[in-house]
Structure formats: C-alpha cells, structure tokens
C-alpha positions in Angstrom: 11.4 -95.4 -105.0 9.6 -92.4 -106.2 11.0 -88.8 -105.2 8.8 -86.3 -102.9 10.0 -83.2 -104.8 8.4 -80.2 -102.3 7.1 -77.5 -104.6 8.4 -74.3 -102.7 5.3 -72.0 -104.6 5.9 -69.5 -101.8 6.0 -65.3 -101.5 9.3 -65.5 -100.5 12.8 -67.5 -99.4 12.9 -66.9 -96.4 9.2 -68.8 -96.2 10.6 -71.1 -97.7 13.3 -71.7 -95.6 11.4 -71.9 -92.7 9.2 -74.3 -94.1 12.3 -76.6 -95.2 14.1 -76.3 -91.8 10.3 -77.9 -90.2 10.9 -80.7 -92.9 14.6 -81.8 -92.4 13.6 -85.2 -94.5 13.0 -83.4 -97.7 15.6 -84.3 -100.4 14.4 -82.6 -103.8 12.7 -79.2 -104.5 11.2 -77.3 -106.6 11.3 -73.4 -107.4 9.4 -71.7 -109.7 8.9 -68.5 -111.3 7.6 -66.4 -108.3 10.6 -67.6 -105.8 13.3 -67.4 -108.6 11.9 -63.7 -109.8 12.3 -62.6 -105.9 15.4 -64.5 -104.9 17.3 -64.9 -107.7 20.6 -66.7 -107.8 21.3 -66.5 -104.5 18.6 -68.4 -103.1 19.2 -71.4 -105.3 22.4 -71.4 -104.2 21.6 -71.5 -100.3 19.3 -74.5 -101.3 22.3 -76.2 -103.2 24.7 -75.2 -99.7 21.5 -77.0 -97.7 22.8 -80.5 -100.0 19.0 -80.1 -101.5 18.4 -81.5 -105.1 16.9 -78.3 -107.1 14.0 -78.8 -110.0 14.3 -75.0 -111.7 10.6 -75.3 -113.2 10.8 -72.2 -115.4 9.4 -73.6 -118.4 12.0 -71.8 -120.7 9.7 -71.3 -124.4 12.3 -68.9 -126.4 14.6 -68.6 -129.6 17.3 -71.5 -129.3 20.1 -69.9 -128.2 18.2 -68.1 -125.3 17.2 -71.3 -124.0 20.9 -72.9 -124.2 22.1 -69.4 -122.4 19.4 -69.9 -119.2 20.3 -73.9 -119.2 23.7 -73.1 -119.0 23.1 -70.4 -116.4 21.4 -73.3 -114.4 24.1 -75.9 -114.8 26.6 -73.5 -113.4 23.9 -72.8 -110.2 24.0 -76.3 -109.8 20.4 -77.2 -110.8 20.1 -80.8 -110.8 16.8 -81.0 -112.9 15.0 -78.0 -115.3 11.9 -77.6 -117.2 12.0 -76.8 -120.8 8.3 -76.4 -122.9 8.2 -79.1 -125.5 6.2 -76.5 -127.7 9.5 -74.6 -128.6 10.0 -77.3 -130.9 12.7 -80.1 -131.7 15.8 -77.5 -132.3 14.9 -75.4 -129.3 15.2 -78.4 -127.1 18.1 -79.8 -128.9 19.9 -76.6 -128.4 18.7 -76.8 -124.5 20.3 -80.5 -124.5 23.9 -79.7 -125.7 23.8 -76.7 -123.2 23.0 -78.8 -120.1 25.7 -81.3 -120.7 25.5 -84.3 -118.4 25.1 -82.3 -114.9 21.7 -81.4 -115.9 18.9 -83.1 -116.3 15.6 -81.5 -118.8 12.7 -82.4 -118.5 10.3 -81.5 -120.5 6.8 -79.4 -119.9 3.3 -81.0 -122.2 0.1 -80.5 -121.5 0.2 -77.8 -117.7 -2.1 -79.6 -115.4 -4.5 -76.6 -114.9 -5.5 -77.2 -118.7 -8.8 -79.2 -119.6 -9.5 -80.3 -123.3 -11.9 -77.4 -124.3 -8.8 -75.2 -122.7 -6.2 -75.9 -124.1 -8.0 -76.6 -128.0 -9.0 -72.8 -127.0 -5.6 -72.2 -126.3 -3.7 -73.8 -129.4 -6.8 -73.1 -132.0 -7.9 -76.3 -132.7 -10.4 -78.3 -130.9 -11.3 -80.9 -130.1 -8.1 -81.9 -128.5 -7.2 -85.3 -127.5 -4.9 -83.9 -124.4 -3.6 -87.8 -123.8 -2.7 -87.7 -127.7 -1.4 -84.9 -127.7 1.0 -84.7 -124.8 2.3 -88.2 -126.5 3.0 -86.4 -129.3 5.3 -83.8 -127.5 7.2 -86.5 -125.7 8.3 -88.1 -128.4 9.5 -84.8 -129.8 11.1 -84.1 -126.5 12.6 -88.0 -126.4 14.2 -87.5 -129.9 15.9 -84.0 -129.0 17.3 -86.2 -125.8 15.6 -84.6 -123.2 15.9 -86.5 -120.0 12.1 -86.8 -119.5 8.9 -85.6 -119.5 6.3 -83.4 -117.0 2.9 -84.7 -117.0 -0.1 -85.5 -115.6 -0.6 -89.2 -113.7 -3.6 -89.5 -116.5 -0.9 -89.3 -119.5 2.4 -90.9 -117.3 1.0 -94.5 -118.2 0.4 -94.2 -121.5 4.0 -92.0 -122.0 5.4 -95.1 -120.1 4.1 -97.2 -121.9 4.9 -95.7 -125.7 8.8 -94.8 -124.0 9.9 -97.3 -122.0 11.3 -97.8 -118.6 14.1 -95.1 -118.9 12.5 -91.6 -118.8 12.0 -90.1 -116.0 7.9 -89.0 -115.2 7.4 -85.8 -113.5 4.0 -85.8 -112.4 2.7 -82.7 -110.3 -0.9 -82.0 -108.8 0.0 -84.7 -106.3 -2.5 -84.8 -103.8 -4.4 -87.3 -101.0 -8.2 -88.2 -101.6 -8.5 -85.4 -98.5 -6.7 -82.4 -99.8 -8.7 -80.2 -102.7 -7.6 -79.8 -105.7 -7.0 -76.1 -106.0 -6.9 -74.7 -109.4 -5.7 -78.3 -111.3 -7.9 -80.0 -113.2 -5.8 -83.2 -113.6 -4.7 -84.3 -110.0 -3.3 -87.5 -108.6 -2.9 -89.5 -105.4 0.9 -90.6 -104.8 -0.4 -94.4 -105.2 -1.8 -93.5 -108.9 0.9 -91.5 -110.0 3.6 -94.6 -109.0 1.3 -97.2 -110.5 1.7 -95.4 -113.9 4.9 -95.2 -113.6 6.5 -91.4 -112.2 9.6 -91.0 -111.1 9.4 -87.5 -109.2 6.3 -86.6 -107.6 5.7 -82.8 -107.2 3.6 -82.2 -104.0 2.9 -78.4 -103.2 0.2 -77.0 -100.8 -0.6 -80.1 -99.0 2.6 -79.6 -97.4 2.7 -76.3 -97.5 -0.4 -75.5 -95.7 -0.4 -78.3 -93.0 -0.3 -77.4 -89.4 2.4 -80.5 -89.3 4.4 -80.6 -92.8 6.8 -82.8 -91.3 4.3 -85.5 -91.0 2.3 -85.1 -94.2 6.0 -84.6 -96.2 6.2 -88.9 -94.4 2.5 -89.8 -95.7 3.6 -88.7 -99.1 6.6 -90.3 -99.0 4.8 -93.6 -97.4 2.2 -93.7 -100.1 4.9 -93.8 -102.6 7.3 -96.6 -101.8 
C-alpha cells in the first residue's frame, strides 16, 4: 500500500509536534526548508527518536561535491528519503548517489507542482514546454545516475510508470480530496488518482494540517489509498 507521508510545512517544531502527537498513526514525514532552517539537526533527530520515517525535501541544486556533503550530512541524521533537483545534472546526482550509500534513499525533484507550462517555459527560456515530456526526460536522467525515484505530479506518475517500470518509487505531492482547495498548486491529485498511476508515497500537507480532526482526515487518506 501507498505511504501517507504528512508534510510538516509548519512555523515551527514544536507545531509540529503537536500536530504529530494528535496523529499517533502517522508513519512517514516530511520536512522542508522552513522547519529544517528553524530546527535544524535537532529536530530531525527527535522525529527519528519518535520511530518516524523522515523525507528531508530540500531539493539540494549545487556543485557535486556540495551535494554529496548535505546527503551525507543526512544519512548520518538518519533520513530515510531526500530530495535531490534533477536539473543539477547527471554528475551532480551521481555524486549525491555514492554519498547516500544504501541507508538513503533519493529521490529526485522534476517539474515543482506550483509550475504550469507557460511557467515554467518562462522559467527555463524556452516555451512552449511539454511539462509531461519534459519531466520524462529528467527521470531518465535521474534513473541512469541511480537515484531511487522520482517526485512528480499524479499527471506525469503514469506516464514515468509507464516509460520506468514497476521499481521506482513515485512521490507525488499536492495530494488532496475533491473537497479541500487547491492552494497555490496547479497540478493536484486525489489519493485514488495518484495510486491508479502508480505512486508509492503520497505527500498530503494542509488538508491535515488545517483540519479541526487530523486524526480522522490522516485515516481518509490513508483509506482512499489502499
């Protein structure tokens, strides 16, 4: 079955702690760069000391050798999953690879979800963009340099599962039911879509966070997914 990874986009840990000890079912997070910039070190160790599985979703982009310094920095913290940007190219994330040995698993960052095509051909210089094209392209890349899978949206996971094959794994964020909004993402998914195309880890952020009951939206999630 799928993972519920919780997607702890909150001001600070102890928020975040409080939010986890109304969820006790919770088995995987994520923290980004707003918690990790506060918290540090120390907070992904309490989550770790909690027995929580920990996505580090910092998107490292750099010079090989900085990259292979933070990965290593997050093996040691006991990070069990970590994004790397499949923009730095085949060597950075080659380089990431060697430095996360076999206790950590990349993944690796495409097309972000808040981008539409004219956005991101803005973004990149070229247009028009093909943003299904194009975040195949980067996932081969990111296949080659062994990475352990991608982060997408449910719109690209089918046809990446498709072109890859059974074995890597799918992150697929802007989870959300038909009643929650969509916030600032452009390319959203219910749980039941984002399985049928085959993810692995579903990222689900403030429709848990913001419910009066997260305990009992965290089981819909779940639910929807199995």
């Amino acid at each position: 079955m799928p993972e519920i990874v919780i997607a702890l986009d909150l001001p600070s840990g102890a928020e975040a702690l409080r939010l986890l000890d109304r969820v006790p079912e919770a088995t995987w997070v994520k923290v980004g760069p707003i918690l990790m910039t506060r918290e540090g070190p120390a907070f992904i160790r309490e989550l770790v000391g909690r027995q929580l599985q920990v996505f580090l979703d910092l998107k490292w982009h750099d010079i090989p050798n900085t990259v292979a310094g933070a990965v290593e920095a997050a093996r040691e913290l006991a990070v069990v999953m970590a994004t790397v940007h499949t923009l730095g190219g085949e060597k950075m994330l080659s380089a990431a690879v060697s430095a996360g040995g076999f206790g950590l698993a990349l993944v690796g960052v495409t097309v972000l979800t808040s981008h539409d095509a004219a956005g991101y051909g803005a973004a990149v210089g070229r247009a028009p963009v093909d943003l299904a094209a194009e975040v195949e392209r980067q996932a081969e890349i990111a296949i080659r340099a062994g990475l352990r899978g991608l982060v997408c949206s449910s719109g690209e996971a089918g046809r990446i599962r498709r072109r890859l094959g059974p074995d890597p794994w799918i992150v697929v964020p802007g989870i959300r039911r038909s009643v929650d909004s969509a916030g600032d993402q452009t390319r959203i998914a219910t749980p039941e879509q984002a399985v049928r195309e085959g993810a692995t880890h579903l990222v689900v952020g403030r429709p848990v966070l913001n419910a009066s009951d997260p305990a009992a939206v965290f089981r819909e999630f779940r639910a929807a997914a199995a």
